[in-house]
C-alpha positions in Angstrom: 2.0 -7.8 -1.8 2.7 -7.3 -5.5 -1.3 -8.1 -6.5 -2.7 -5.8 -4.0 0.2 -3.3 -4.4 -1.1 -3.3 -8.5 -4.8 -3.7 -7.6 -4.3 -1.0 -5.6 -3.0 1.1 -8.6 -5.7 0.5 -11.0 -9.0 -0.1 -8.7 -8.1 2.8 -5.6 -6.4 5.8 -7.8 -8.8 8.4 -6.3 -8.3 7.1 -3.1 -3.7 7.6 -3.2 -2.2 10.5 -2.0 -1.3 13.7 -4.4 2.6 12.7 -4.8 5.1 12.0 -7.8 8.3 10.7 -8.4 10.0 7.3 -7.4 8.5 6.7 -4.1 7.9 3.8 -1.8 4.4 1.2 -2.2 3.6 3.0 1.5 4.2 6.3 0.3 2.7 5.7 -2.9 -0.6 4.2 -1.7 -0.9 5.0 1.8 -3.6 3.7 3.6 -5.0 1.9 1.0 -2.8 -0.2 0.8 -2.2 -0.9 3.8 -6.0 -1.6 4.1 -5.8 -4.1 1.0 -2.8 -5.7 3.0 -4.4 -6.4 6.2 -7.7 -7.3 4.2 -5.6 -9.7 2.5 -4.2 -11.1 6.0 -0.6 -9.6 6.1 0.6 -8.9 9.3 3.8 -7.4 10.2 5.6 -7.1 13.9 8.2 -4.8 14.6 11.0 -6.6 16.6 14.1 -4.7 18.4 17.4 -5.5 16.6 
């Protein structure tokens, strides 16, 4: 998640959303990341608590 979340940085900047300030990698990167992530083959499941 770290490698993507970087490549993510440096290859997709035109591709983030406009925002600033100490923010989250989904909030920073959006849907490109999350496309790098599943691209990658991360999955995640959401289970009740």
């Amino acid at each position: 998640m770290l490698g993507q979340s970087a490549l993510c940085l440096v290859s997709d900047g035109d591709r983030l959303p406009d925002r600033a300030g100490s923010l989250t990698p989904a909030t920073a990167m959006g849907s490109a990341l999350i496309e790098r992530l599943r691209a990658a083959g991360h999955t995640y499941d959401v289970a009740p608590a």
